[in-house]
C-alpha positions as CSV (number, residue, x, y, z in Angstrom):
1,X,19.9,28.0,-11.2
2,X,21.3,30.1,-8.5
3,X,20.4,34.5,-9.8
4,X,23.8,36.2,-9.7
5,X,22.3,38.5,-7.0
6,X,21.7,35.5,-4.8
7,X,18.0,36.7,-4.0
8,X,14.6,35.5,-5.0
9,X,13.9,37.7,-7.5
10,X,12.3,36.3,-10.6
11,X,12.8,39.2,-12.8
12,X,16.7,39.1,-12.8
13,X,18.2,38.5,-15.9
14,X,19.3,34.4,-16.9
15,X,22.9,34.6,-17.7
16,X,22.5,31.7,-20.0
17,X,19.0,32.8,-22.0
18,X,19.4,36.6,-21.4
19,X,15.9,36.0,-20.6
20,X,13.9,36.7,-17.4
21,X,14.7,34.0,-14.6
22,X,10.8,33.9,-14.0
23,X,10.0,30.7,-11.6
24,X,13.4,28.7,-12.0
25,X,14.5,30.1,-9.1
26,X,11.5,28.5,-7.1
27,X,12.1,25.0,-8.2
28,X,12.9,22.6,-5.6
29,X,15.8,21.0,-8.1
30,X,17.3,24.0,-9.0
31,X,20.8,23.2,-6.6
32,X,20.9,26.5,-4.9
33,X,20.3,26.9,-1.3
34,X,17.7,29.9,-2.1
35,X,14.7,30.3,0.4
36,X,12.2,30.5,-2.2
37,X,12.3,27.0,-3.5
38,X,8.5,25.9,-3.8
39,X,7.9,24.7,-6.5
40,X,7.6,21.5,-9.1
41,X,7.9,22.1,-12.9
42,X,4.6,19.5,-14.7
43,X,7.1,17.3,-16.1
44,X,9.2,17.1,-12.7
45,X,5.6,16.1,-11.0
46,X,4.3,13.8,-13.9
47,X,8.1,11.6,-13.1
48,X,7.7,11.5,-9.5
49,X,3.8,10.0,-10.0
50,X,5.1,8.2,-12.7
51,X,7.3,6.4,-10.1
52,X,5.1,6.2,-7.6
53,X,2.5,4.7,-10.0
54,X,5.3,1.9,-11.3
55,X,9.0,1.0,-8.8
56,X,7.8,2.8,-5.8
57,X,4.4,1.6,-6.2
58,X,4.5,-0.5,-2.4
59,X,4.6,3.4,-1.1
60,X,1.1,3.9,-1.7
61,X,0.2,1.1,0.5
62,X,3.0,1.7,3.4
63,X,1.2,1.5,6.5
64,X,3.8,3.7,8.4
65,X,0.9,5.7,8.8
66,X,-1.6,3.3,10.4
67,X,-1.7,2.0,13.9
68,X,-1.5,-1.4,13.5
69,X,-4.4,-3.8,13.4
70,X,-2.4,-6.2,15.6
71,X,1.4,-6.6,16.4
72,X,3.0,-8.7,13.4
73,X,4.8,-12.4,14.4
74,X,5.1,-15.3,12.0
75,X,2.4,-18.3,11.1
76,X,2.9,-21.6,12.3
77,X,5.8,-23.6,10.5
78,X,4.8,-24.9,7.3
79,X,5.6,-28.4,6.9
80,X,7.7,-28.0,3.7
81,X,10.0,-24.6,2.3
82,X,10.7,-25.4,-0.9
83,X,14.2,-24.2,-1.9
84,X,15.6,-23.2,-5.9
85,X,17.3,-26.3,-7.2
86,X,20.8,-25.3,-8.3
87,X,19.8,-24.8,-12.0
88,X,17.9,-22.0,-10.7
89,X,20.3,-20.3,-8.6
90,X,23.3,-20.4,-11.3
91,X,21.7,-17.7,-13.4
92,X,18.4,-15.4,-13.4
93,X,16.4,-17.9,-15.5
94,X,13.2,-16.4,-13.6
95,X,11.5,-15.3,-10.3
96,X,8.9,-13.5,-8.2
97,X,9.2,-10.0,-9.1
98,X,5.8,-8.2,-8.2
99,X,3.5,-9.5,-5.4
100,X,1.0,-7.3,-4.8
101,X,-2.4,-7.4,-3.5
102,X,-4.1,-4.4,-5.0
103,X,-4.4,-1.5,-2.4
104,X,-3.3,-3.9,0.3
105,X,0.6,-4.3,0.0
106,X,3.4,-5.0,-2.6
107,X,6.6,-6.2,-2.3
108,X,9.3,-6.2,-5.5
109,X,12.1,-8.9,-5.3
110,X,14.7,-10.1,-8.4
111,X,15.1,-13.6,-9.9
112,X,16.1,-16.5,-7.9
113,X,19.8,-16.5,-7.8
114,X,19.8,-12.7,-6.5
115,X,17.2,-13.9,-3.8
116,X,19.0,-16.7,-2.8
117,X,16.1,-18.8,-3.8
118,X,13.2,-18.9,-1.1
119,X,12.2,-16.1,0.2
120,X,10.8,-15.7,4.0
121,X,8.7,-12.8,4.4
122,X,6.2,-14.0,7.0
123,X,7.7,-11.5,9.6
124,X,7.8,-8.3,8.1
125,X,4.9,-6.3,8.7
126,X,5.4,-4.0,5.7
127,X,4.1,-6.5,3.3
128,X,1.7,-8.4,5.7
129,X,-2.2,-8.0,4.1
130,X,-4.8,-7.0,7.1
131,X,-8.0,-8.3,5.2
132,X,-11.8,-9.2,6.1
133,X,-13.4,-12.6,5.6
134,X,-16.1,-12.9,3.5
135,X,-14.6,-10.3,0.8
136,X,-12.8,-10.2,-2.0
137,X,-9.8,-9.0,-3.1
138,X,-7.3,-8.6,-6.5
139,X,-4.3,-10.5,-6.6
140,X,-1.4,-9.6,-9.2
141,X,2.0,-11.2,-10.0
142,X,5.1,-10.9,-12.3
143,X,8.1,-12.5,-12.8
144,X,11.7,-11.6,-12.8
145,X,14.4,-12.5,-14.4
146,X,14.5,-13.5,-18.1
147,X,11.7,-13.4,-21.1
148,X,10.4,-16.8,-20.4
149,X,7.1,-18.9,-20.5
150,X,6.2,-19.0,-16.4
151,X,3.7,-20.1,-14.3
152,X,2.5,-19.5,-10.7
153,X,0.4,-20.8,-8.0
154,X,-0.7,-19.1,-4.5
155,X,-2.0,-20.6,-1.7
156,X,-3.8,-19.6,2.0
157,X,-3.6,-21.8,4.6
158,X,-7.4,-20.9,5.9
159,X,-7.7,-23.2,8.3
160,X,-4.0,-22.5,9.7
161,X,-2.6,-26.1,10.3
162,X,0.6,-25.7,8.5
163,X,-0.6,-27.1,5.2
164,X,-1.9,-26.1,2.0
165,X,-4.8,-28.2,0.4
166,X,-6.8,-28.0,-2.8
167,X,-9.4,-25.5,-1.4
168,X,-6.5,-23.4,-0.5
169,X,-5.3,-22.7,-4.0
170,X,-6.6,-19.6,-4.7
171,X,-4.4,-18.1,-7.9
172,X,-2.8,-19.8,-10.7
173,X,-0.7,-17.6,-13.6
174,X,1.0,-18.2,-17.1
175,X,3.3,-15.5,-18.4
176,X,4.7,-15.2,-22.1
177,X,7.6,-12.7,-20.8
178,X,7.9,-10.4,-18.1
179,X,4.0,-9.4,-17.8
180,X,1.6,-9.3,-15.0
181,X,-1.1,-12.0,-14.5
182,X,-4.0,-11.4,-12.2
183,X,-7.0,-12.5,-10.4
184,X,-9.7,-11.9,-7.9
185,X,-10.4,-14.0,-5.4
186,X,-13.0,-14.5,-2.5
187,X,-11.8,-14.9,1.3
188,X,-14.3,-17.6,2.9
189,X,-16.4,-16.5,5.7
190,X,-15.3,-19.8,7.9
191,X,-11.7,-18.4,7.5
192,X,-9.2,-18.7,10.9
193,X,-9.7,-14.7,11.9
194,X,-7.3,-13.1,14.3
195,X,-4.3,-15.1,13.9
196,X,-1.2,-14.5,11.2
197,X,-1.6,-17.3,8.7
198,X,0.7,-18.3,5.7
199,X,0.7,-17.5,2.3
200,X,3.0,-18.8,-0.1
201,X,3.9,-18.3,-3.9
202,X,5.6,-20.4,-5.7
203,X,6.8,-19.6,-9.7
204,X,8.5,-21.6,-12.0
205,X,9.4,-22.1,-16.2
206,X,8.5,-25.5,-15.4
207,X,4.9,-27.5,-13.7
208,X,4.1,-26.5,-10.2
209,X,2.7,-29.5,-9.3
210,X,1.9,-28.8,-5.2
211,X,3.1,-26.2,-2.7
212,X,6.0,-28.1,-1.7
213,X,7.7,-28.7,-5.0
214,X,11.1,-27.4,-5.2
215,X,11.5,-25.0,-8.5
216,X,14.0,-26.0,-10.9
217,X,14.3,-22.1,-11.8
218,X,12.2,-20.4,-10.2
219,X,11.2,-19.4,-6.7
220,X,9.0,-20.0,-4.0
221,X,7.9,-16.7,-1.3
222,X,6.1,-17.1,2.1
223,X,4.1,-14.1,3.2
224,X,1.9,-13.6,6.5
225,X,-1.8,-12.7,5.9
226,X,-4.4,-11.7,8.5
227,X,-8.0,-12.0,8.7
228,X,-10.7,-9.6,11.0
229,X,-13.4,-8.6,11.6
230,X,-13.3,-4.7,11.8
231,X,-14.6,-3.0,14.7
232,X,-15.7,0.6,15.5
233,X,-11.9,2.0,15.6
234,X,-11.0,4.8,17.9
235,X,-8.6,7.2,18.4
236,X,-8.1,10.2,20.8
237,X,-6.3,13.1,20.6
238,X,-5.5,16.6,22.6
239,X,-7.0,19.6,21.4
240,X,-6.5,22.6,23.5
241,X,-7.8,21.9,27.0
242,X,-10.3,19.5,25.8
243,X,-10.0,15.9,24.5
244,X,-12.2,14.9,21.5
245,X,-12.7,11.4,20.4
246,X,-13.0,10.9,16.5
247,X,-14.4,7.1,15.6
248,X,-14.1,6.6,11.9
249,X,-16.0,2.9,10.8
250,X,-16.1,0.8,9.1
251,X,-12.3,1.1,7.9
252,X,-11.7,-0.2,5.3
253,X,-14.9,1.0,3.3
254,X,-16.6,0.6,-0.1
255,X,-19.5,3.0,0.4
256,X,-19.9,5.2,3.2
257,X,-17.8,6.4,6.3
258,X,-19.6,6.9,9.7
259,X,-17.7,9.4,11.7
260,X,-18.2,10.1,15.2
261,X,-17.2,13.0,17.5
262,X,-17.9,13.4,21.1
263,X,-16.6,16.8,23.5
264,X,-16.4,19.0,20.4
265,X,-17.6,22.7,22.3
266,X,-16.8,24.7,19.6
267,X,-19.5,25.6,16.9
268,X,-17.3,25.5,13.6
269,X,-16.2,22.2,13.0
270,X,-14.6,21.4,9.5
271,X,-14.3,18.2,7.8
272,X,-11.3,17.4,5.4
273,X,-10.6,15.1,3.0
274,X,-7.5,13.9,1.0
275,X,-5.9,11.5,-1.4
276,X,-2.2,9.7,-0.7
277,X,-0.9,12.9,-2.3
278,X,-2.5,15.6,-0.7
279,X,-5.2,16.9,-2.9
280,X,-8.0,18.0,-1.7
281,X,-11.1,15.4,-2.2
282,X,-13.6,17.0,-0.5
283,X,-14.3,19.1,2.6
284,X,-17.5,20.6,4.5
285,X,-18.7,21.8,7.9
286,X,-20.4,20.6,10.3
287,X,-23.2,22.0,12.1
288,X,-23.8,21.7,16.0
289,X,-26.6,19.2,15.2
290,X,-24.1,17.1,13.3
291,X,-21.6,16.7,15.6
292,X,-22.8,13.1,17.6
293,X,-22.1,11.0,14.4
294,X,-21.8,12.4,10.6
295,X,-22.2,9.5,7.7
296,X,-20.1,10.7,4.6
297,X,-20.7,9.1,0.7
298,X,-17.3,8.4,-0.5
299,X,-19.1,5.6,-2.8
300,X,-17.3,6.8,-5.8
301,X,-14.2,7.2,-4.6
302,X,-11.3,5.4,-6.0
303,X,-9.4,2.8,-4.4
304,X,-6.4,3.5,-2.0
305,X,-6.0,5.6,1.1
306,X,-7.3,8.5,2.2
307,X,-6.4,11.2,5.3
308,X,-9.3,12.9,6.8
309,X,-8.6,15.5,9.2
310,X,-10.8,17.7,11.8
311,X,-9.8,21.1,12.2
312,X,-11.7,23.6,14.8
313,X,-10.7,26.4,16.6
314,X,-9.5,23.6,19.9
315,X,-7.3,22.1,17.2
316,X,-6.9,19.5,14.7
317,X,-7.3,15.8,14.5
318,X,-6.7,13.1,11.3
319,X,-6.7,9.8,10.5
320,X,-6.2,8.0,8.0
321,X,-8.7,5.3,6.2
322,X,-9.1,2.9,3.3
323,X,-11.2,2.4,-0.1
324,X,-11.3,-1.5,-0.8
């Protein structure tokens, strides 16, 4: 709604309601190219969660944010890559249509015969998990394609030789339709660390009888997965004149966050935190005493991502960090 006067002003007259304008001319959807656009009507905000909460859902776990944990290059060759037979690839019987790792990654693809079959996804870094041995962690998967009776099967190749063995299986699903299936499972602690390993799905109407069986309708996807051992993380940043180092660990957490800050001269120091979508979690000061290393209880926060941010008089400093 543009006002006929072309201004700002929310008591202007609505040509169409011979009401007051009020706050339509501060929506951010109203079309006009009025200065004064900022705001979100409920219902506009409870649709733009409701996507990011359903088809968007892999935003939430982007890592643009993040410095990676390592640069991202593909496994060792498996020694099979199974490929749709040609049943499969004449119509969308079924596929892999949700992959997701709960507050790890996600990736969303279509049945079979719109993927071409097997999917390759070992080198992109947007959907490859950076996770810690010895922990566990929720995997969920849904098919594509038509209302069928599906199963699934995912493997990790642990020990990284290019093969998948018994001990590796470590999800199996059964779908009645297009629903999600789900489990948790437990990384070893003798797991190959710091080194991309594969991880393969494979989904099918019919019996998955190994890791290299070629689906009749389904599909089968190949993902890169990454174990470690997190260390005291650092970053550093300019503030004013000075340069302050902020060490946030251990990252990702469960139960509390140890933050460190060295070369911080001024006396007012606050301490910020807050969820994917900006609202405010909590926030505090920190007195001089504090300063060497603060421990924070974040114990019952949810899952997810998190931006903490340092703000004093020198300047401002964030990073980012993750409830497992």
């Amino acid at each position: 709604m543009v006002s006929l006067s072309g201004s700002c002003d929310t008591n202007e007259t609505n040509p169409c309601t011979n009401q007051k304008l009020g706050n339509i001319v501060r929506n951010y959807m109203d079309y006009s190219d009025q200065e004064c656009q900022i705001m979100f009507t409920t219902d506009q905000k409870n649709r733009m969660r409701g996507v990011l909460q359903t088809t968007r859902k892999s935003l939430l776990t982007s890592k643009a944010l993040q410095e990676p944990i390592a640069e991202c290059v593909s496994p060792i060759e498996s020694y099979c890559t199974p490929q749709t037979q040609s049943d499969g690839l004449s119509a969308g019987y079924t596929g892999i249509g949700t992959f997701e790792i709960e507050n790890e990654i996600m990736n969303i693809s279509y049945a079979a015969n719109q993927d071409n079959g097997y999917l390759d996804k070992t080198s992109d870094c947007a959907v490859t998990a950076f996770l810690n041995p010895d922990s566990s962690y929720k995997v969920k998967i849904r098919p594509a394609g038509g209302d069928n009776i599906t199963n699934s099967k995912m493997w990790i190749d642990y020990n990284n030789n290019g093969d998948f063995n018994n001990d590796e299986l470590v999800f199996q699903g059964n779908y009645d339709g297009i629903i999600y299936d789900s489990t948790t499972f437990m990384i070893p602690s003798n797991v190959v660390q710091n080194q991309f390993l594969r991880l393969r799905i494979s989904l099918d109407i019919e019996e998955i009888n190994g890791p290299c069986d070629e689906p009749r309708y389904g599909q089968v996807e190949d993902y890169s997965i990454y174990f470690y051992i997190p260390d005291e993380t650092s970053s550093i940043n300019e503030m004013g004149d000075n340069t302050s180092h902020l060490e946030i660990y251990p990252n990702p957490t469960s139960s509390i966050l140890r933050v460190k800050l060295n070369h911080i001269e001024t006396e007012e120091t606050k301490i910020l935190i807050t969820d994917i979508q900006g609202r405010l979690i909590n926030q505090f000061m920190l007195d001089k005493a504090n300063k060497t290393e603060t421990v924070i209880d974040v114990s019952q926060f949810q899952k997810g991502i998190y931006h903490l941010s340092i703000q004093n008089s020198e300047g401002s400093f964030s990073q980012n960090f993750i409830m497992k």
